[in-house]
Backbone as CSV, one residue per row, in Angstrom:
resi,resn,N_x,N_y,N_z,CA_x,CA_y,CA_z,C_x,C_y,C_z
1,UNK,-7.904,-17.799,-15.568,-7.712,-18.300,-14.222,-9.034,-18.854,-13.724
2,UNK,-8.912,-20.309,-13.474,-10.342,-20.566,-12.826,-10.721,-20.428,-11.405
3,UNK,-11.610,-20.206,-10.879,-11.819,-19.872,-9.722,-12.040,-20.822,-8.289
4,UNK,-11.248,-22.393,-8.832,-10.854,-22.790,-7.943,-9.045,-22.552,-7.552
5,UNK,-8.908,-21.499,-8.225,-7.166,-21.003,-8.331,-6.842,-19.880,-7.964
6,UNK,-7.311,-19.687,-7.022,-7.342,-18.287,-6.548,-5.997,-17.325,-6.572
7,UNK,-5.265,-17.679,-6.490,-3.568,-17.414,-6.701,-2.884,-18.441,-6.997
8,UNK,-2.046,-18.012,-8.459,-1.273,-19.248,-8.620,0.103,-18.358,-8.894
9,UNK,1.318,-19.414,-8.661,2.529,-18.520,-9.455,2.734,-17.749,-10.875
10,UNK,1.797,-18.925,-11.616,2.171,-18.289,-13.016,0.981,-16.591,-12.933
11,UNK,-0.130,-16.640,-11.722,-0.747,-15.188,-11.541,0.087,-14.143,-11.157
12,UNK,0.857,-14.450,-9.909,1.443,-13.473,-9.175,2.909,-13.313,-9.726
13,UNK,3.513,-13.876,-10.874,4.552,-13.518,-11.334,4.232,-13.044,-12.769
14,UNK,2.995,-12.732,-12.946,2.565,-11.567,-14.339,2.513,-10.262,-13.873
15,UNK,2.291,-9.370,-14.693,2.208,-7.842,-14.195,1.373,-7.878,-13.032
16,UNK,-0.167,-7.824,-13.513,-1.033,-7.655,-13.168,-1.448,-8.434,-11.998
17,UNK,-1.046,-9.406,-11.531,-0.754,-10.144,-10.561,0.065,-9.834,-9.353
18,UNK,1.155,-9.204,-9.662,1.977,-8.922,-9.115,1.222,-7.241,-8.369
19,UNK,0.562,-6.828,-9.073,0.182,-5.619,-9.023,-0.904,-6.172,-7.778
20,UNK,-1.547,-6.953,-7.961,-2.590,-7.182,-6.685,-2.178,-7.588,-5.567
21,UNK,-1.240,-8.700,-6.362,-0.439,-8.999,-4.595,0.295,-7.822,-3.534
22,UNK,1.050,-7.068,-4.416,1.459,-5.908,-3.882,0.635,-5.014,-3.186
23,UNK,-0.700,-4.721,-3.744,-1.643,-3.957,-3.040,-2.591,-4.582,-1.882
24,UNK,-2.761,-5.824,-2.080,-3.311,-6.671,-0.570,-2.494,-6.696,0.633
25,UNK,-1.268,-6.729,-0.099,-0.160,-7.190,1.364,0.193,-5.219,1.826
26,UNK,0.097,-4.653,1.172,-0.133,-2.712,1.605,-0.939,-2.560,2.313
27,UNK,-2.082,-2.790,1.482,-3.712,-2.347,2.404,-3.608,-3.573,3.913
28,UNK,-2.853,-4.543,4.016,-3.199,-5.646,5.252,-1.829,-5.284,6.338
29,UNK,-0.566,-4.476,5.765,0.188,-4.220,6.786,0.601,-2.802,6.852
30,UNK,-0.043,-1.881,6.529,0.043,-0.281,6.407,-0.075,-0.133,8.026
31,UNK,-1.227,-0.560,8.512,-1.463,0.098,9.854,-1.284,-0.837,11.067
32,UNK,0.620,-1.137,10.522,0.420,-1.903,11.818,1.693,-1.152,12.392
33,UNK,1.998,-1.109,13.693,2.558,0.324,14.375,3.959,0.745,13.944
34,UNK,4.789,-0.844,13.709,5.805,0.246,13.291,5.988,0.669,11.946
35,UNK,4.965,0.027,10.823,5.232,0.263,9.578,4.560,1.709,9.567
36,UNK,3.080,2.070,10.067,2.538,3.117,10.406,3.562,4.182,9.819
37,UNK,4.144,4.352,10.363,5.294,5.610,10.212,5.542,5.728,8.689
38,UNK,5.780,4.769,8.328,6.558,5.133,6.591,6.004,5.459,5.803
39,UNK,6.000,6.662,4.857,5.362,6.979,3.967,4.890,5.789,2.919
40,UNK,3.384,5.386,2.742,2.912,4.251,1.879,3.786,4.048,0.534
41,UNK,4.204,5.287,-0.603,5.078,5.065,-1.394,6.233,3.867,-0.997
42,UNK,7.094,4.184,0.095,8.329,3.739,0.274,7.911,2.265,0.671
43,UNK,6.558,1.808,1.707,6.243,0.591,1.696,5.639,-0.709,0.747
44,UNK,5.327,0.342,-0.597,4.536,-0.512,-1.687,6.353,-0.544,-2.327
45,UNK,7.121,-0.053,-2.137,8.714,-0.163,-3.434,9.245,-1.211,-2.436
46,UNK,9.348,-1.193,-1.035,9.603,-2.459,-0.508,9.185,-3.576,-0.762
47,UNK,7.856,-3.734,-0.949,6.847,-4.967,-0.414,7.493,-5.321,-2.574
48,UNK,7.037,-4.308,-3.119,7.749,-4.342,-4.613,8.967,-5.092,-4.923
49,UNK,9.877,-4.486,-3.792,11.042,-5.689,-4.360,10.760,-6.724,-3.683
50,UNK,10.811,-6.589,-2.491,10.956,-8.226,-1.965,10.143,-8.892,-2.676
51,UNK,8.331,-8.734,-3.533,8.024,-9.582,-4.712,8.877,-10.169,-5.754
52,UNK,9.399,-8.686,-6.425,10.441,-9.014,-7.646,11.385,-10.217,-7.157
53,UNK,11.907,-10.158,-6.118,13.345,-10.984,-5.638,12.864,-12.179,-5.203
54,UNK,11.499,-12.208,-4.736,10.978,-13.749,-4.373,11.108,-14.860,-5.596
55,UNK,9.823,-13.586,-6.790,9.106,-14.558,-8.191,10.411,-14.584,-9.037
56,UNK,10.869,-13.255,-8.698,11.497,-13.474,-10.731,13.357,-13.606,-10.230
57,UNK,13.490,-13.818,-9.056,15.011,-14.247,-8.894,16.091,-13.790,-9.594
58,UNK,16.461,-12.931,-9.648,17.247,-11.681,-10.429,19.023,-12.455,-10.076
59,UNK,19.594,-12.876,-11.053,20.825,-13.046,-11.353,21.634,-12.068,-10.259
60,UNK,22.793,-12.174,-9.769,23.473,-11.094,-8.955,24.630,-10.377,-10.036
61,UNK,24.233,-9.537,-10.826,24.939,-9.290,-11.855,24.179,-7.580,-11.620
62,UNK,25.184,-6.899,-11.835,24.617,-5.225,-11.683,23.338,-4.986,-13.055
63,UNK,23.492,-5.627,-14.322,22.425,-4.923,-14.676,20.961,-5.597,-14.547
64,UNK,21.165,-7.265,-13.593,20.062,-7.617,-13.328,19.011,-6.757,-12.142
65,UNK,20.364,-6.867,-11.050,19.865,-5.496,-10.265,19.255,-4.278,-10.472
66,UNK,19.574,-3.422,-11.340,19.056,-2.454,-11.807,18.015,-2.698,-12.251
67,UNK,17.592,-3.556,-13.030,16.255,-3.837,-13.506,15.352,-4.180,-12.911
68,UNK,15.688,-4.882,-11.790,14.712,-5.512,-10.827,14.261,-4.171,-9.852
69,UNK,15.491,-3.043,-9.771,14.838,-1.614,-8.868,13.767,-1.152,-9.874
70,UNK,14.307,-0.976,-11.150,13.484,-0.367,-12.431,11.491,-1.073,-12.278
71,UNK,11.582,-2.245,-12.110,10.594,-3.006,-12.191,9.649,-2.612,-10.760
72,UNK,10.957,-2.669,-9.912,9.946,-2.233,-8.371,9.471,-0.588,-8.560
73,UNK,9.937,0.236,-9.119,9.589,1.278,-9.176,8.249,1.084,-10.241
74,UNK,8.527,0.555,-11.470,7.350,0.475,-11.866,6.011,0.071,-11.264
75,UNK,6.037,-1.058,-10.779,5.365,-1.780,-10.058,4.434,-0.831,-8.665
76,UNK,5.616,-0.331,-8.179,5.004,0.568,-6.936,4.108,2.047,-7.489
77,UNK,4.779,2.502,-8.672,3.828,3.597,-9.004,2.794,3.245,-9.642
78,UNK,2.377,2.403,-10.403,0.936,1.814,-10.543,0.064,0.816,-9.654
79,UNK,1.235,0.371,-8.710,0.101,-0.118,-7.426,-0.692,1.438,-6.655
80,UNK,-0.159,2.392,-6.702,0.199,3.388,-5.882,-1.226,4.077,-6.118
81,UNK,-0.667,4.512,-7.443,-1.248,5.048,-8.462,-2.844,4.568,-8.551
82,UNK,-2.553,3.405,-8.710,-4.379,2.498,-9.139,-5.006,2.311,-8.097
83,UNK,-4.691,2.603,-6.920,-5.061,2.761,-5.385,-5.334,4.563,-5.347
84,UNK,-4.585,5.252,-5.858,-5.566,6.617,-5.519,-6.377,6.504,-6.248
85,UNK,-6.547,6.348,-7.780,-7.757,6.151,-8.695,-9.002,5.809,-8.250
86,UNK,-8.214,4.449,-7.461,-10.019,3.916,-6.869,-10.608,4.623,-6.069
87,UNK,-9.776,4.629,-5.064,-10.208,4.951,-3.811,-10.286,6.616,-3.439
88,UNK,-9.538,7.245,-4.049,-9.816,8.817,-3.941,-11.328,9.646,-5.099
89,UNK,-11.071,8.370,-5.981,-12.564,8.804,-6.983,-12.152,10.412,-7.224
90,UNK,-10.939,9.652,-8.027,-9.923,11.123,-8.872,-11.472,11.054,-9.647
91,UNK,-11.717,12.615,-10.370,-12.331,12.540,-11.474,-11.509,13.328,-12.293
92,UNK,-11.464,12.656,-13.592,-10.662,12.912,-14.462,-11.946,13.601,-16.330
93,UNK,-11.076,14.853,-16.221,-12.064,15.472,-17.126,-10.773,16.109,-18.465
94,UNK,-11.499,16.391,-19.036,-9.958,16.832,-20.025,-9.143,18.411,-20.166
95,UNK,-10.036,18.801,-19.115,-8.962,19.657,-18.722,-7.673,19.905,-17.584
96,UNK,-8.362,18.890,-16.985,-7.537,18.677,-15.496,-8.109,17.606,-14.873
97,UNK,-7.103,17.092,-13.770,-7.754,15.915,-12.944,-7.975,16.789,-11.401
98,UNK,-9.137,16.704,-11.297,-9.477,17.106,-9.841,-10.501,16.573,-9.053
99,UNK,-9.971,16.853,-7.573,-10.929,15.876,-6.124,-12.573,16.170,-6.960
100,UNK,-13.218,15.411,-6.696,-14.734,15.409,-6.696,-15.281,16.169,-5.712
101,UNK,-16.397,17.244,-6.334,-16.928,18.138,-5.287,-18.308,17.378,-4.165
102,UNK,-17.987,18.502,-2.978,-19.274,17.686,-1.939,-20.121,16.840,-2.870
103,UNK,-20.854,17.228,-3.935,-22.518,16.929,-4.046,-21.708,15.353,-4.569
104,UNK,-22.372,14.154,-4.690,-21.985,13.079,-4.974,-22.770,12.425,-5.685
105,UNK,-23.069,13.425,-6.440,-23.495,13.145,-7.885,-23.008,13.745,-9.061
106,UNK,-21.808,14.597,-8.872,-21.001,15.340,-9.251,-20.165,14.531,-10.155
107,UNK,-20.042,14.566,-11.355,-19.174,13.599,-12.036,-18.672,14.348,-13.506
């Protein structure tokens, strides 16, 4: 992707694309009053389908449907997911994954 292309379709209708768009448009309408209320899960599987149903236009046939929930679920637990990673600074050791202690040099 060159970087006079900052978003293109063929970006935001790949995984990984899809995965960013989903998490910009979360982090830019989470705190606005009436979404406020909804648990963030249930707003990244929304913002999830209405992506899926925009880019990839799902046939009206039951097992296209299903796949396209299948996909938003995917989609929402690794937007979800790769958003606590960053931002909670899980540390992950091989016995367990746990919060990082006070000192913050702790790793």
């Amino acid at each position: 992707m060159e970087f006079n292309d900052f978003l293109s379709v063929d970006y935001v209708t790949s995984y990984l694309g899809s995965i960013v768009v989903i998490m910009l448009i979360t982090q830019f309408v989470k705190e606005l009053p009436l979404i406020s209320k909804l648990p963030t899960k249930y707003l990244v599987f929304i913002i999830a389908l209405v992506h899926l149903m925009i880019f990839v236009r799902p046939e009206l046939v039951l097992e296209a449907i299903a796949l396209t929930l299948i996909n938003a679920l995917l989609l929402t637990l690794t937007a979800t997911g790769g958003y606590d990673f960053a931002v909670k600074k899980t540390v992950v050791t091989f016995d367990e994954i746990s919060e990082p202690a006070a000192d913050p040099d702790h790793y």
